[in-house]
C-alpha positions as CSV (number, residue, x, y, z in Angstrom):
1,X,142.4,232.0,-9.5
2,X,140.4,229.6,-6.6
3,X,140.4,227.3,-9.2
4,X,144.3,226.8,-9.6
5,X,145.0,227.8,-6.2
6,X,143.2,224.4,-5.3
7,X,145.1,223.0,-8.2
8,X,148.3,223.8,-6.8
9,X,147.7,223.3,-2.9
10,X,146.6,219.3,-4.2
11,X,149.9,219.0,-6.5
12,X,151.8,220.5,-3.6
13,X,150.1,218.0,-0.8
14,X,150.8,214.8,-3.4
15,X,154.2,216.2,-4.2
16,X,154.7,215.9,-0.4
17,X,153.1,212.0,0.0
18,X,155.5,210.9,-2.7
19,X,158.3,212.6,-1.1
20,X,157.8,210.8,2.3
21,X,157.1,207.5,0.2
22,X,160.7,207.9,-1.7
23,X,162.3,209.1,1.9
24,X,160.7,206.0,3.7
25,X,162.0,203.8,0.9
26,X,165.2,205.1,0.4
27,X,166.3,205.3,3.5
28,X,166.0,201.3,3.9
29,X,167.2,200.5,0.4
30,X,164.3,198.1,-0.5
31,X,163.1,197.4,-4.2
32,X,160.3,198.9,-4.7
33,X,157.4,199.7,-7.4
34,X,154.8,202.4,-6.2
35,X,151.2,201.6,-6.7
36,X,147.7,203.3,-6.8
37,X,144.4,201.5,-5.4
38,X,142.4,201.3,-8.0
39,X,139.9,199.2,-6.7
40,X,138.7,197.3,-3.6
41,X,136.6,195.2,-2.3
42,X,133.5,196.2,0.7
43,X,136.3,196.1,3.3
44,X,133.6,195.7,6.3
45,X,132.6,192.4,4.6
46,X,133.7,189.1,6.7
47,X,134.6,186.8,3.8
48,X,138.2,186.3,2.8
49,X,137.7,187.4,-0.8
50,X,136.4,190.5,0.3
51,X,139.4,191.6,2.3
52,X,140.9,192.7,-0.8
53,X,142.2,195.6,-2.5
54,X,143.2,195.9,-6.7
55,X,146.8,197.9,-7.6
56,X,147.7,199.3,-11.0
57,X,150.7,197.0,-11.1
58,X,151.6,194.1,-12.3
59,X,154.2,191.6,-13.0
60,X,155.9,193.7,-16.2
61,X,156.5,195.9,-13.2
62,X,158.1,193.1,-11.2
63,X,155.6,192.2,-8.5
64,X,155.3,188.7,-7.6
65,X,152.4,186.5,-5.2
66,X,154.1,186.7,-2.0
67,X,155.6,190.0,-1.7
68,X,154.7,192.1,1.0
69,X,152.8,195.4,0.9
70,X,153.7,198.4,2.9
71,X,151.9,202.1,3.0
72,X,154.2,205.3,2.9
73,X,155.1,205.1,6.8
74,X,156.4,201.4,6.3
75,X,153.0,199.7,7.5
76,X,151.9,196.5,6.1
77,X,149.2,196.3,4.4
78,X,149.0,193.1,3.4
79,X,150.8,190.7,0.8
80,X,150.1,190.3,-3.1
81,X,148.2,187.0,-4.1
82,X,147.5,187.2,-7.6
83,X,149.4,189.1,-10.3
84,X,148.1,189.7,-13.9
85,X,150.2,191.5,-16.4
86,X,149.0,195.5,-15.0
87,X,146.9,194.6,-12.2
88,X,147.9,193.0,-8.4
89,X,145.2,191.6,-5.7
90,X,146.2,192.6,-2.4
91,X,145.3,190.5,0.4
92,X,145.2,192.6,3.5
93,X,146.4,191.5,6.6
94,X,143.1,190.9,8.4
95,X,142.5,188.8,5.3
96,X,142.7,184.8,6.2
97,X,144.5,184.4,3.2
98,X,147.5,186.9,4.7
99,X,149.9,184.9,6.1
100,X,153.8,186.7,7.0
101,X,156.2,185.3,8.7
102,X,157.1,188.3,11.7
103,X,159.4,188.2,14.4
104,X,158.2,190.6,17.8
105,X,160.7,193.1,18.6
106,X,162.1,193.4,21.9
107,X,164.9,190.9,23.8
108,X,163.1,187.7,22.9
109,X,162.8,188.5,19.3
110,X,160.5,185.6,18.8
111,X,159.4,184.7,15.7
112,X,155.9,183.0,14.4
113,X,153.3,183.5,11.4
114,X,150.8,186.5,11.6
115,X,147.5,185.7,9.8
116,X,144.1,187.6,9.7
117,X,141.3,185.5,11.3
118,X,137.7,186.9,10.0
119,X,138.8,190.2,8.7
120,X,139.1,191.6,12.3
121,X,141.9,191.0,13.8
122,X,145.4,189.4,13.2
123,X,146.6,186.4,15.4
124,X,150.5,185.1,15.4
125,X,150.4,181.3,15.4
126,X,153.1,179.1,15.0
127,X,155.1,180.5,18.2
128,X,158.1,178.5,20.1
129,X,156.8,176.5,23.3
130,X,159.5,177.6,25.2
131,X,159.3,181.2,24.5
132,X,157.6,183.4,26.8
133,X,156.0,186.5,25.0
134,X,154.6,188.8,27.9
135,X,154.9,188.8,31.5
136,X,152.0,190.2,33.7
137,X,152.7,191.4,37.7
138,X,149.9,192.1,39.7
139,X,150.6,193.9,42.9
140,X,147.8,193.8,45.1
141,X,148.2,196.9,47.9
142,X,146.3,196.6,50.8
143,X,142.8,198.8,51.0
144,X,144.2,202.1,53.0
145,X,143.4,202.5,56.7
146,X,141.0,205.7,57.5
């Protein structure tokens, strides 16, 4: 009985990730193919080929280089870079080899290219001259009499 209890509390907690992923999906109307991870690469690891991850889809299931990769809450991930038949390579967006084209949200909506630089961090490049994407005040107060 502990034994299919467990059973069904992980069928019920996947049951309830797919739903989200077919809500978050559906709701936007996007094409979509679902994938599992089923490998990756030491993700801590600084080189570009390393900041990868394998998906059990390929392109008989439509996926093409270039198309972006989202988790269930709409996330990206990263973008596909190599497609085999059943397989994908998933170049995450700290990856070098990530490159999207993103537009910030807000009343500028400016637009530039996000890229991963070292598998830390993510840099937009590639940004307007005349835009202006953050305004800083400082307000200095005067120290308070005693």
């Amino acid at each position: 009985m502990t034994a299919e209890n467990a059973e069904l509390k992980s069928l019920k907690e996947e049951n309830r990730i797919l739903r989200e992923h077919l809500n978050f999906l559906d709701e936007r109307e996007f094409k979509y193919v679902i994938a599992n991870v089923i490998a990756r690469s030491d993700l801590t690891a600084v080189s570009d080929s390393d900041q990868a991850l394998t998906i059990d889809k390929g392109f008989e299931h439509g996926l093409v280089p270039g198309s972006v990769v989202l988790s269930d809450q709409g996330i990206v991930v990263g973008k596909i870079t190599d497609v085999k038949k059943n397989t994908a390579r998933v170049s995450l967006i700290t990856s070098n080899e990530c490159k999207l084209a993103v537009t910030i949200q807000g009343r500028s909506m400016t637009s530039g290219i996000a890229e991963g630089n070292l598998g830390l961090t993510v840099t937009m490049n590639f940004i307007p001259k005349q835009k202006r994407l953050a305004q800083t005040i400082w307000r200095l107060r005067p120290a308070s009499k005693k």
